[in-house]
Structure formats: C-alpha cells, structure tokens
C-alpha positions as CSV (number, residue, x, y, z in Angstrom):
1,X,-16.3,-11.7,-83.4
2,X,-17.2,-14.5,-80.9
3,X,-15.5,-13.9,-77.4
4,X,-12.8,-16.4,-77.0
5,X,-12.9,-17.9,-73.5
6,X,-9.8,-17.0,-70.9
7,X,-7.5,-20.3,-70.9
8,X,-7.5,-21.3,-67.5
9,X,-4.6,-21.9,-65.7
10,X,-3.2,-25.4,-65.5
11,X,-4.4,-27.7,-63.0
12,X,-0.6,-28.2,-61.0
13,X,-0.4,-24.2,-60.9
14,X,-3.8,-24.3,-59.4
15,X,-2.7,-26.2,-56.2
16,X,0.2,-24.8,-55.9
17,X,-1.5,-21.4,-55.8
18,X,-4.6,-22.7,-53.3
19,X,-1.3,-24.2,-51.4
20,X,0.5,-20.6,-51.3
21,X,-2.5,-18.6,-49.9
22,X,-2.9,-21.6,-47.2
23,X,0.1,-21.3,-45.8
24,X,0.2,-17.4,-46.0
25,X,-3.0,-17.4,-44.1
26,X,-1.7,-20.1,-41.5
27,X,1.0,-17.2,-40.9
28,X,-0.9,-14.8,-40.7
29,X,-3.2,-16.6,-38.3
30,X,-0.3,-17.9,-36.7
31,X,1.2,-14.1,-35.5
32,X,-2.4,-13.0,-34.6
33,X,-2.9,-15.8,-32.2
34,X,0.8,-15.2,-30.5
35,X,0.1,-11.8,-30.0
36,X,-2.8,-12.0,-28.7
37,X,-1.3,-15.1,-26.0
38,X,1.2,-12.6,-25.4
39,X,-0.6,-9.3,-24.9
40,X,-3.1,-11.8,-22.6
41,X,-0.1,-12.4,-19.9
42,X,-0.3,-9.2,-18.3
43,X,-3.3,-8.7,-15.7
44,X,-5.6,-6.2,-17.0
45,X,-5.6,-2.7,-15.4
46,X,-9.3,-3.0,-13.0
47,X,-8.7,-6.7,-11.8
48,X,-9.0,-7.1,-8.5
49,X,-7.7,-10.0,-6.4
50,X,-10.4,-12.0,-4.3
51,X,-9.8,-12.6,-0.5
52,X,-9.1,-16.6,-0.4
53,X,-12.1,-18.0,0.6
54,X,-10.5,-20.2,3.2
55,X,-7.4,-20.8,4.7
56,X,-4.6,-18.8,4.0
57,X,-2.8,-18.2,0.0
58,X,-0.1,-20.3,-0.3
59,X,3.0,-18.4,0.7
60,X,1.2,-16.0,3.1
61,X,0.7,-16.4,6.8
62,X,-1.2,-14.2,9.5
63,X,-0.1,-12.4,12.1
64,X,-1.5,-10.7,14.8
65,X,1.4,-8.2,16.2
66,X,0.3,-6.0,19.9
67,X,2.6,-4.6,22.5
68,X,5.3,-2.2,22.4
69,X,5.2,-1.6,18.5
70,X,4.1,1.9,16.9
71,X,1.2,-0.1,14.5
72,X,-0.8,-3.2,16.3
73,X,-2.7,-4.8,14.4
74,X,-3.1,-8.3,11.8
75,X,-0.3,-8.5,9.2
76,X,-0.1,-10.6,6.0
77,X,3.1,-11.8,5.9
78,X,5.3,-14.1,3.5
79,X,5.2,-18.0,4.7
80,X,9.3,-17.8,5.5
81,X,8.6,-14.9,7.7
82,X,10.4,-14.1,10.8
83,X,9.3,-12.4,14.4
84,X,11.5,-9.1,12.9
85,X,9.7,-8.9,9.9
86,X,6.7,-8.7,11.8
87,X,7.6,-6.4,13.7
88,X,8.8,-4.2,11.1
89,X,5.1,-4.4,9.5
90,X,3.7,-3.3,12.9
91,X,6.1,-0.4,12.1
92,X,9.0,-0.9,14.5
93,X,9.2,-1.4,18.1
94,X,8.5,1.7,20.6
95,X,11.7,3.2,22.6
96,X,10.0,1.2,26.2
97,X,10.1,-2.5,24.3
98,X,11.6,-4.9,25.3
99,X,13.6,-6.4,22.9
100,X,15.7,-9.3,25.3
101,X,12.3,-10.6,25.8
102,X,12.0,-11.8,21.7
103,X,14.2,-13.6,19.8
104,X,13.6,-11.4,16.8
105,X,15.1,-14.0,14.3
106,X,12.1,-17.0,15.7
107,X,10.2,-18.6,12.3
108,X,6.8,-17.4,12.2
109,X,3.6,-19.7,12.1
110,X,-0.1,-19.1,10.7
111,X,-2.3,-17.3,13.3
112,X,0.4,-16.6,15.5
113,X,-0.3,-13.9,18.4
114,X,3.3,-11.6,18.9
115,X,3.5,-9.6,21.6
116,X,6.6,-7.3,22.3
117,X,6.5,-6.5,25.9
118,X,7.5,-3.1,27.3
119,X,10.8,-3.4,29.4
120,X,9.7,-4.5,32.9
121,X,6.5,-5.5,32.3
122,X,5.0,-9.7,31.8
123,X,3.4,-10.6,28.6
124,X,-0.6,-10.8,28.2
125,X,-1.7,-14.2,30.5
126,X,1.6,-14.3,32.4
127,X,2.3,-12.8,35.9
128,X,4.4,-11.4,36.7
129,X,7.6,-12.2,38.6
130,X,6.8,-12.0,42.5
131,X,9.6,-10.8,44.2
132,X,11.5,-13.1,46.1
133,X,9.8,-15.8,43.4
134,X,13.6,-17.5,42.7
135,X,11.9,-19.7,40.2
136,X,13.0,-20.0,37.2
137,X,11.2,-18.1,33.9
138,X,11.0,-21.0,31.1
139,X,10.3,-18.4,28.6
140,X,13.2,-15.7,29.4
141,X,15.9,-18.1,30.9
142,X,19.7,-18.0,29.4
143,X,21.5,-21.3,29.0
144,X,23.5,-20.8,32.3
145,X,20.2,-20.0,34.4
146,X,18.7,-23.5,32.6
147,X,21.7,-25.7,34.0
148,X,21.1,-24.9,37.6
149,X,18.5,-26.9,37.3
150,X,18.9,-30.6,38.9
151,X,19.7,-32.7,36.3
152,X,19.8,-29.9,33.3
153,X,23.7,-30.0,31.8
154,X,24.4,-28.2,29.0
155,X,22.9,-29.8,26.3
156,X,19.4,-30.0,27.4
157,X,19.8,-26.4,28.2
158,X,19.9,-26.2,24.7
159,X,17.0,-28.0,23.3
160,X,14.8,-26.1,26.2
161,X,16.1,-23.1,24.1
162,X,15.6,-24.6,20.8
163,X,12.3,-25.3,21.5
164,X,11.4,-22.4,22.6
165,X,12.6,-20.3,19.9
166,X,10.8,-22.8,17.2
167,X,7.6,-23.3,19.2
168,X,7.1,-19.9,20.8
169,X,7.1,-19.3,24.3
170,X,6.0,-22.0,26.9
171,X,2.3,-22.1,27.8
172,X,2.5,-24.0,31.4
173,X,5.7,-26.0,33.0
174,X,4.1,-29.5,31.2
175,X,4.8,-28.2,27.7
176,X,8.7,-29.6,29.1
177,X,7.4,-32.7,27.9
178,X,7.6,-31.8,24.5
179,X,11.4,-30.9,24.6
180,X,13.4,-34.3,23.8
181,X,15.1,-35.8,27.1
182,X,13.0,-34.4,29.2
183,X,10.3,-37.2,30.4
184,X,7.6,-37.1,33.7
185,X,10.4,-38.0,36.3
186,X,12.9,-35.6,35.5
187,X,10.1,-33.3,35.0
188,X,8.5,-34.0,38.3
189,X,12.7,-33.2,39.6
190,X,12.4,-29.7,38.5
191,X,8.7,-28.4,38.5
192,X,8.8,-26.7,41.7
193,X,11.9,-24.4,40.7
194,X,10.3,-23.3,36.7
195,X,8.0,-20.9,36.1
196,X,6.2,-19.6,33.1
C-alpha cells in the first residue's frame, strides 16, 4: 500500500504558528536581557576605584589637618565639608587645643591647610603676640575689639568677621582690601594698630 503523504497544515495556521514562537522567543529574550541589565547594576566584588587622575572627584575636597589634633595628616573630605568635620577625621582635638582660635563651623575649600593651635601658642608663620604689642590680631579679634578701631562701627566689624570665617584667616594687614568698605585710605587709618 503506497504511503499517503501527511496533509500539511494550512497556510494561515502556518503564520500564525511561525508568529506564536516569535513572540515567545521575543519574551523570552526579553527577560534574559532585563536580568542580566539588572544583575549588571551592582559593582562586581574585586573592582577597585582608580585615584582621579587630576584634580579632585567631584564632591571631594582635600585637606591637610596639623596642630593640636590626635591624627595629622591629609583628609578626603565631602565638598560641603566644614573645619569640624575635619577635625573629627584628624580624630578630635587634643585636651591643650585651642578651640576659641577656630570657628569650627568655617566652609572648607580644596587644598586647604587647618591648623588647630594649642592654647597659648601662634599658628605656623605667625608670631606671636609681643607683650605690650596692643595691636590688634585680625585673625582672633571679637566684634567689640574690631570697633575700636578709627572708623570701624559695627557693621564693618562684621564683614571683617564674615570674611574671615569664609576666607580663612588673614595672611598680611593688605588682605583688608578685600573686605567690602574697607578701601587704601581707611586702610592706611588703621594699619599701625592691626596685626596678623
């Protein structure tokens, strides 16, 4: 008996067969691709970050911390960072520092040198105070010590301060000229009674 062929299936089953085991693979591909973007988020295990090869990371600033804390050293420090956190880093201030010589709560900046002075003693590059030397210190000065100054009221007190706690400390007596309302003649009025 002659074999009788297999009828094949009609054509419109066909496609929509072929169509079915598209789609199912599209799925399938689908999930495999999601899990694997997924699973691909988390760093793997070994990595290791590289140093930034220049500049700082963004967000990170350096510090250098010395003086009267229990850790000197260079810090890496967020970009919001304040003189306390550094000083925290450094692993606290030692019983002799001076902590009315700091503002503690003073903004940061990249590559900034902190030093927290022992109690008595004058920072790194300043002198210190010779006695019977009634000038006054630029750098440690209260608001009332400011306005005995000729021509210092109140309020220019105040930006002396304000500067000083966003700049840092003064360098020389000319970095005045940087604080606004203070020009080269009132300057020149009170050189001889400022120090740094």
């Amino acid at each position: 008996m002659p074999d009788t062929p297999t009828p094949l299936a009609p054509p419109g089953k066909l496609r929509l067969s072929i169509g079915a085991a598209v789609v199912l693979g599209l799925v399938v591909l689908s999930a495999a691709v999601g899990l694997g973007i997924m699973r691909g988020q988390a760093a793997p295990v070994d990595a290791v970050p590289l140093p930034a090869s220049s500049g700082t990371a963004a967000g990170e600033l350096y510090v250098h911390v010395l003086g009267a804390v229990h850790r000197p050293g260079l810090y890496i420090l967020d970009l919001d960072a304040r003189l306390v956190d550094a000083i925290a880093a450094a692993g606290g201030t030692t019983d002799d520092a001076d902590l009315a010589a700091i503002n503690l709560a003073r903004i940061l900046s990249d590559g900034e040198q902190v030093f927290v002075p022992v109690v008595g003693a004058a920072p790194p590059g300043q002198a210190a105070a010779v006695p019977g030397d009634d000038r006054i210190d630029l750098n440690t000065a209260d608001q009332t010590a400011l306005e005995t100054l000729p021509r210092i009221g109140p309020a220019l007190a105040q930006r002396i301060i304000d500067w000083r706690e966003e700049n840092g400390r003064f360098a020389s007596v000319d970095d005045l000229l940087a604080v606004p309302g203070i020009g080269e003649k009132l300057l020149a009025g009170i050189r001889d009674g400022v120090r740094v």
